[in-house]
KEMARKOL-629950 format. One line per field, with one value per atom (N, C-alpha, C): residue number from 1; residue in three letters; x, y, z. Coordinates in Angstrom, 1 decimal, decimal comma, padded with zeros to 4 digits. Example, Ala and Ser with C-alpha at 12.3 -4.5 7.8 and 13.67 -1.06 7.14 Angstrom:
! residues 2
num	[1	1	1	2	2	2];
residuo	[ala	ala	ala	ser	ser	ser];
xx	[013,2	012,3	013,2	012,8	013,7	012,9];
yy	[-005,7	-004,5	-003,3	-002,2	-001,1	000,0];
zz	[007,8	007,8	007,8	007,1	007,1	007,9];
END
This chain:
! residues 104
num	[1	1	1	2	2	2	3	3	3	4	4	4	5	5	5	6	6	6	7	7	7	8	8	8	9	9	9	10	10	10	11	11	11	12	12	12	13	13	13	14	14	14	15	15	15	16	16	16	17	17	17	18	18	18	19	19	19	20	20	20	21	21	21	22	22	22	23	23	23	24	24	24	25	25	25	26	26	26	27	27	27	28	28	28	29	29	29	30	30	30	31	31	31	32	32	32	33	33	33	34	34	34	35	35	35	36	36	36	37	37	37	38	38	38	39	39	39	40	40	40	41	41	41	42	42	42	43	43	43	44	44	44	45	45	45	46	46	46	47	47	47	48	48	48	49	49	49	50	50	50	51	51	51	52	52	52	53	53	53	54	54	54	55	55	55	56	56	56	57	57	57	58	58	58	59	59	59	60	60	60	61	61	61	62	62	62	63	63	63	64	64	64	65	65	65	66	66	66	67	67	67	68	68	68	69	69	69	70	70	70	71	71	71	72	72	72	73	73	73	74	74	74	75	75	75	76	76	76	77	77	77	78	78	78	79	79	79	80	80	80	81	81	81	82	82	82	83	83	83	84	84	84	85	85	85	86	86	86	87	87	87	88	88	88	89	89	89	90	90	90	91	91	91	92	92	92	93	93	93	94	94	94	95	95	95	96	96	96	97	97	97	98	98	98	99	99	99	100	100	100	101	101	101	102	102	102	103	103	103	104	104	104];
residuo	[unk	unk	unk	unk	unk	unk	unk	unk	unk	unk	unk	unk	unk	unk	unk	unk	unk	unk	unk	unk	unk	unk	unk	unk	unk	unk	unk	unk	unk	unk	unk	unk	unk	unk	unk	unk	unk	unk	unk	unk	unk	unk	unk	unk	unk	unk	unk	unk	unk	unk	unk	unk	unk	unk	unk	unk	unk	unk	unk	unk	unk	unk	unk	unk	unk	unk	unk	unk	unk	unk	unk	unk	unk	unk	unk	unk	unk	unk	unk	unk	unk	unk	unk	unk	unk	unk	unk	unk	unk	unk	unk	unk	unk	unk	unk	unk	unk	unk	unk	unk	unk	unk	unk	unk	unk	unk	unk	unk	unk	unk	unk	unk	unk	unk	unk	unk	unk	unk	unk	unk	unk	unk	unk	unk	unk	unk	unk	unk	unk	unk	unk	unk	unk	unk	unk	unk	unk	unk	unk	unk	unk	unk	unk	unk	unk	unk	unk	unk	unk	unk	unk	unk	unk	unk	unk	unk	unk	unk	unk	unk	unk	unk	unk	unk	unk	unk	unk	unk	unk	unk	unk	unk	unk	unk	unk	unk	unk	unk	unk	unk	unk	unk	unk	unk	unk	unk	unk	unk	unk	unk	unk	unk	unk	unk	unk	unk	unk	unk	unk	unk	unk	unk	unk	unk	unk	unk	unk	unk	unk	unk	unk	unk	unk	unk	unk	unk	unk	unk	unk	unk	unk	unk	unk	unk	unk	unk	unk	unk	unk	unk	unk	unk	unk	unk	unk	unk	unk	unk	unk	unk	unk	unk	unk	unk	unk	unk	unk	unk	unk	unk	unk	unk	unk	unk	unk	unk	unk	unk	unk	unk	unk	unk	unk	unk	unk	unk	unk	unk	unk	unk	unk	unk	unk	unk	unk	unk	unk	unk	unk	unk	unk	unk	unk	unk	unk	unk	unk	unk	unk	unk	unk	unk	unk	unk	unk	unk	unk	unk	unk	unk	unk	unk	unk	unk	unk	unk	unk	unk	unk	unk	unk	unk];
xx	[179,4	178,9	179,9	181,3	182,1	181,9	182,0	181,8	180,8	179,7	178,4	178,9	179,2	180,2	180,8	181,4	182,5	182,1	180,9	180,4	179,3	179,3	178,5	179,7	180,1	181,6	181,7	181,8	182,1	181,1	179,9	178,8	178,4	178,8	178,9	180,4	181,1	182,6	182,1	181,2	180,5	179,8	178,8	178,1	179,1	179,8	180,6	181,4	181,6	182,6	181,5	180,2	179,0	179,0	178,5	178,5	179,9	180,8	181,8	181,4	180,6	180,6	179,2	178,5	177,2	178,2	179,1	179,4	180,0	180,8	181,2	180,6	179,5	178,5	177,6	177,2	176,7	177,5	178,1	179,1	178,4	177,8	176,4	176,7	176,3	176,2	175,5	174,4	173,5	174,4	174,9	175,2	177,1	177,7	179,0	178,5	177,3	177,2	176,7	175,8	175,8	176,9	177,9	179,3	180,0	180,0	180,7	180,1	178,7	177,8	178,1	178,5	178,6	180,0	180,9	182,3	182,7	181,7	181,5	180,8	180,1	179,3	180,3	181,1	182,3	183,5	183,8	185,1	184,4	183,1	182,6	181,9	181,4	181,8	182,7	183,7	185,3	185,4	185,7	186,4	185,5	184,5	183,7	183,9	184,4	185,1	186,1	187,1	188,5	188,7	187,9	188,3	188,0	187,4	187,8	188,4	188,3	188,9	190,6	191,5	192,7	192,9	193,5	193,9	193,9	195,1	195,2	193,7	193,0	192,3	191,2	190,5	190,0	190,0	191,2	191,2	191,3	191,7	191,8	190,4	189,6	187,9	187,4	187,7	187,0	187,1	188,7	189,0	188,3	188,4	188,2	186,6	185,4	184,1	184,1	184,8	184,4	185,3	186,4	187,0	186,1	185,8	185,1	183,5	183,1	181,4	181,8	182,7	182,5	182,8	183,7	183,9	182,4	181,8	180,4	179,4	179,2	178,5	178,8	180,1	180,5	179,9	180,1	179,3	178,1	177,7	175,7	175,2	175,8	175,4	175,7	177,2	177,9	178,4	177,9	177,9	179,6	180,6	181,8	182,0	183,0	183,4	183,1	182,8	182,2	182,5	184,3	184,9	185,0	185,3	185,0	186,7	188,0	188,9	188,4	188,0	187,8	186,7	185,8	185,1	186,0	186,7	187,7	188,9	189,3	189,9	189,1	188,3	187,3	186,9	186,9	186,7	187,9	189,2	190,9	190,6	190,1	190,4	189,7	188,3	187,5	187,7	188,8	188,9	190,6	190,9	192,4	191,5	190,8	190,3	189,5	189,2	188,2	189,3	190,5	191,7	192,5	192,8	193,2	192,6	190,8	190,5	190,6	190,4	190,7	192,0	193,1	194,6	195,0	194,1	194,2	193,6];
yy	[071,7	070,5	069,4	069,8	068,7	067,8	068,3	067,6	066,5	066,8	066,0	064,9	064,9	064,2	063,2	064,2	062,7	062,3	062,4	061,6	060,3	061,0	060,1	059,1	059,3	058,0	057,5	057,9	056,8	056,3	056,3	055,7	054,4	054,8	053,5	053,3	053,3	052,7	051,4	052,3	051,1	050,3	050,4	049,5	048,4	049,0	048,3	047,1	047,0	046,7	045,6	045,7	045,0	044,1	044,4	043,8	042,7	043,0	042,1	040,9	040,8	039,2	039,3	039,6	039,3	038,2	039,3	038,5	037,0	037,1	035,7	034,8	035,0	033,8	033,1	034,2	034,1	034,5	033,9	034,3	034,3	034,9	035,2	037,1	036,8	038,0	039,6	038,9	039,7	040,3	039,5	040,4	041,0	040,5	041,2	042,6	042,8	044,1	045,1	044,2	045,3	045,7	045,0	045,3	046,5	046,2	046,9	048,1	048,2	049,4	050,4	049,4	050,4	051,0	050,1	050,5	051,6	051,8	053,1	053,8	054,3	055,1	055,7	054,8	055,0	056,1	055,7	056,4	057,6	057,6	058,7	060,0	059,6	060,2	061,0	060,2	060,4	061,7	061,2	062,1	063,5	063,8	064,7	065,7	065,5	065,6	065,9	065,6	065,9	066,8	067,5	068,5	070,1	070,1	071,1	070,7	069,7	069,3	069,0	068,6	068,6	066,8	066,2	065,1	064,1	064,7	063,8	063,5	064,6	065,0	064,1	064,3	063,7	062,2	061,5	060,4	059,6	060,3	059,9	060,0	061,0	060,8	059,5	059,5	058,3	057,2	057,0	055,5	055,3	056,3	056,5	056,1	056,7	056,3	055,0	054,5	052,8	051,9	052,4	051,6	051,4	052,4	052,5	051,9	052,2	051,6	049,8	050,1	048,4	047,2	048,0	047,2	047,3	048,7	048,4	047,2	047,7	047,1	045,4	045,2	043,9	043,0	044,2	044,0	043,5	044,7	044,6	043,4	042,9	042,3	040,5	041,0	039,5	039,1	039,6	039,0	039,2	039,8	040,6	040,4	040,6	041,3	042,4	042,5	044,1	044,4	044,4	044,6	045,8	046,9	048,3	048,6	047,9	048,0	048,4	047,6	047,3	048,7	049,0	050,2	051,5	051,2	052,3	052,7	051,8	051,8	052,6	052,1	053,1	054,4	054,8	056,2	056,8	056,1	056,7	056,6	056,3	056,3	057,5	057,7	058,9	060,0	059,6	061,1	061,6	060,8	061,0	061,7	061,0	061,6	063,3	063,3	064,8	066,0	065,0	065,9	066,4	065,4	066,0	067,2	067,0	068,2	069,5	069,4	070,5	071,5	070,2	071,5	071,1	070,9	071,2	072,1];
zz	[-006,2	-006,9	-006,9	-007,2	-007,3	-005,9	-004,7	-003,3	-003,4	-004,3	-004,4	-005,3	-006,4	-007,5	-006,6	-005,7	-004,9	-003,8	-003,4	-002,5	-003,2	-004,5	-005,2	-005,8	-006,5	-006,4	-005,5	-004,1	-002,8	-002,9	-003,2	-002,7	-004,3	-005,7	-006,3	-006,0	-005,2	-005,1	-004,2	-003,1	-002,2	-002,7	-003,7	-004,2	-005,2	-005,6	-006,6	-005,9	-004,6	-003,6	-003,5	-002,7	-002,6	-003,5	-004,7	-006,1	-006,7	-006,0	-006,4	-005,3	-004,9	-004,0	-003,9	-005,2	-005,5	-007,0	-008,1	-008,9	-008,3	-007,4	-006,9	-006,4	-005,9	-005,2	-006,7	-007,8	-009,0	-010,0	-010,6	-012,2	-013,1	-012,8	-014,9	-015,5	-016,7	-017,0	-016,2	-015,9	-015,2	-013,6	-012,8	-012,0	-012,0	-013,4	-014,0	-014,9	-015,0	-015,7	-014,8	-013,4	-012,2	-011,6	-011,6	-010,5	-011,5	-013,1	-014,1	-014,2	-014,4	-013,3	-012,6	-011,3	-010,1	-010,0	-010,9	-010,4	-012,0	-013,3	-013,9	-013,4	-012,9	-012,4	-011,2	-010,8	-009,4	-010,4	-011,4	-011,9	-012,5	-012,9	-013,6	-013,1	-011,7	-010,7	-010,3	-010,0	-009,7	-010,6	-011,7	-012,8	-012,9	-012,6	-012,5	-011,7	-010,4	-009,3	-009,5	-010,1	-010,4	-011,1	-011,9	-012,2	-011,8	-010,4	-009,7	-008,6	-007,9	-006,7	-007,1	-005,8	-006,5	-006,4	-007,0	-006,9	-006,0	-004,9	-004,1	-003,2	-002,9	-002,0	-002,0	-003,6	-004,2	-004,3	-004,4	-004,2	-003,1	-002,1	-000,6	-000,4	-000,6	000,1	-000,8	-001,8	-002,5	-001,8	-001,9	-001,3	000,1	000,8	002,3	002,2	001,3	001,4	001,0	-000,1	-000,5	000,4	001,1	001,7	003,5	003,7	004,5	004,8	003,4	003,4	002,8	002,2	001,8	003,6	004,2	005,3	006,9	006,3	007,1	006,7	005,1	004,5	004,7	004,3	004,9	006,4	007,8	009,2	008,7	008,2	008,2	007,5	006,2	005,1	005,0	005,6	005,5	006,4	008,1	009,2	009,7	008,9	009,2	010,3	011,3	012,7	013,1	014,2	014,3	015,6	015,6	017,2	017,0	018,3	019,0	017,5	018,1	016,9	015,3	015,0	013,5	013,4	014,3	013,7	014,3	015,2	015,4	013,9	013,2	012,3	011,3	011,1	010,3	010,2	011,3	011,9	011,6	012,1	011,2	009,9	009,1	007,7	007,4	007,7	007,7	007,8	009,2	009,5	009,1	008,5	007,6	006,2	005,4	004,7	005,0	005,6	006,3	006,5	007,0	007,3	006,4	005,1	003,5	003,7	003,5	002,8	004,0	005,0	005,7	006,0	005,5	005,4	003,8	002,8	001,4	000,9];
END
């Protein structure tokens, strides 16, 4: 269950990521309480996760899903770069993350 917990954190980490250049294009309440949202629902997640998983492990896949989805999401959404590099980089971060958990 915890694995589900932290895949769900990466996934509002990514929305949260999203949501921060929804607040910036619009500075209103309304889309500061969706970003504040996504990025509790991200740590509450998290912390759910953390207590059977171990730390580092745990925090490396987190980063690795929102650092990773916010820079797709970025391609798809906000017309980003989308060189063979930049998605190659991506794939390293993923699979640094994959690799924690496999010799942790």
């Amino acid at each position: 269950m915890s694995w589900l917990y932290l895949f769900m954190a990466g996934i509002f980490e990514m929305l949260g990521v999203l949501l921060i250049n929804l607040f910036n294009q619009a500075r209103n309440w309304k889309s500061f309480c969706f970003m504040f949202a996504g990025f509790g629902l991200s740590f509450l997640f998290l912390s759910l996760a953390m207590k059977t998983l171990p730390m580092g492990t745990a925090y490396a896949v987190w980063t690795g899903i929102g650092a990773s989805g916010g820079a797709i999401l970025g391609m798809i959404y906000y017309k980003e770069p989308r060189s063979f590099l930049r998605i190659a980089c991506i794939g390293l971060v993923l699979g640094s993350a994959v690799g924690l958990k496999l010799v942790g």
